[in-house]
N, C-alpha and C positions, 0 to 999 in steps of 0.2 A: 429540443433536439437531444437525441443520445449522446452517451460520450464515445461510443465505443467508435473509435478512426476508422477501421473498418466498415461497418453499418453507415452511418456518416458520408463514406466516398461510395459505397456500394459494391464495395470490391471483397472477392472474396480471399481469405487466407492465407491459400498459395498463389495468389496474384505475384507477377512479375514488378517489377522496378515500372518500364514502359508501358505497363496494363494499368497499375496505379497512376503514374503521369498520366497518360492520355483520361481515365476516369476524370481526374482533375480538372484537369482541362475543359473536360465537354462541361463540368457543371461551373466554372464559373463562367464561359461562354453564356450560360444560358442566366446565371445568376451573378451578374456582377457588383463592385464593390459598390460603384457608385447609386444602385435599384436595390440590393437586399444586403447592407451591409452585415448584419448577425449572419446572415447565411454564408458569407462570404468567409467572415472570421472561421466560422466552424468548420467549414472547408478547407482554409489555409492549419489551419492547427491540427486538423487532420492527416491532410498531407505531409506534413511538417513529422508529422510523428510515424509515418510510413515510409517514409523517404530513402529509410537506411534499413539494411538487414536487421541490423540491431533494433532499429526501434519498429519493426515489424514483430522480431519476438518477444521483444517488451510486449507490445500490444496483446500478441496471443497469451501471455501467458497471466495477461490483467484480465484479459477476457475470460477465461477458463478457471482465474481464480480470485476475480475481484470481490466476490463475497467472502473468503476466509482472510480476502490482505483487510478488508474494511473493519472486519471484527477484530483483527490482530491491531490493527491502527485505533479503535475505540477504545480496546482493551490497555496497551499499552503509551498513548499520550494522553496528558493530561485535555480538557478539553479546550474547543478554541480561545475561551474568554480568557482561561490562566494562561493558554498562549501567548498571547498579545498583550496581555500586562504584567506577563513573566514574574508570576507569581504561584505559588502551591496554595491550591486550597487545605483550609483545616482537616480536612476529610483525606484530603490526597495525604497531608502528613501523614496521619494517626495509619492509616494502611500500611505505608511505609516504616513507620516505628512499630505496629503490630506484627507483620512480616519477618522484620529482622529480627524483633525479640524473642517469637517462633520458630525462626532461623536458629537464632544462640543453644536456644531451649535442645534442640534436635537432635544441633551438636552435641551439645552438654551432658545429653544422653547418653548418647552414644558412647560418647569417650568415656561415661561412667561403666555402661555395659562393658568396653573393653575391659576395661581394670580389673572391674570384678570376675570377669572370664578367665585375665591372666592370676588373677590371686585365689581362684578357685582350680585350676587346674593345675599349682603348685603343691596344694595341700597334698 
């Protein structure tokens, strides 16, 4: 089953508060916990996440940009396995020390460019 809350309850968008409820409703009617319990869950998490204004615009706006938040989240955590044993791989170091010493380097320019800018337009 998709994740998207939306697709899910089969509601669309601009659905109401009581358009969503009543959606609800008719599907666990028809699929209850006790005969399709998975179905039931993704219904209830569903709902759960429609329920409130807020978490309707949360929705649309994971909806419409859940491929650049995916890449941004790949991009910047480390992956799950150094998650869970909260650890940096050697790899994640060396980026990070490469990075910043890149970072210094930038700097270090710069501010030399400055100087020589101010000691050149003294002469």
């Amino acid at each position: 089953m998709t994740t998207d809350p939306f697709t899910v309850l089969g509601a669309e968008e601009n659905a109401s508060d009581d358009d969503i409820k009543q959606r609800y409703l008719a599907l666990v009617r028809n699929f209850p916990p006790d005969r399709e319990p998975e179905r039931f869950q993704a219904y209830r998490a569903a709902f759960e996440a429609l329920s409130t204004e807020r978490g309707r615009l949360a929705a649309k706006l994971l909806r419409s940009h859940g491929a650049a938040l995916s890449r941004i989240e790949m991009a910047s955590l480390p992956p799950p396995e150094a998650r869970r044993n909260a650890r940096v791989t050697q790899a994640q170091l060396t980026t990070l020390l490469v990075e910043g010493v890149s970072r210094a380097l930038a700097r270090s320019q710069e501010a030399a460019r400055g100087d020589v800018s101010k000691t050149g337009g003294a002469a």
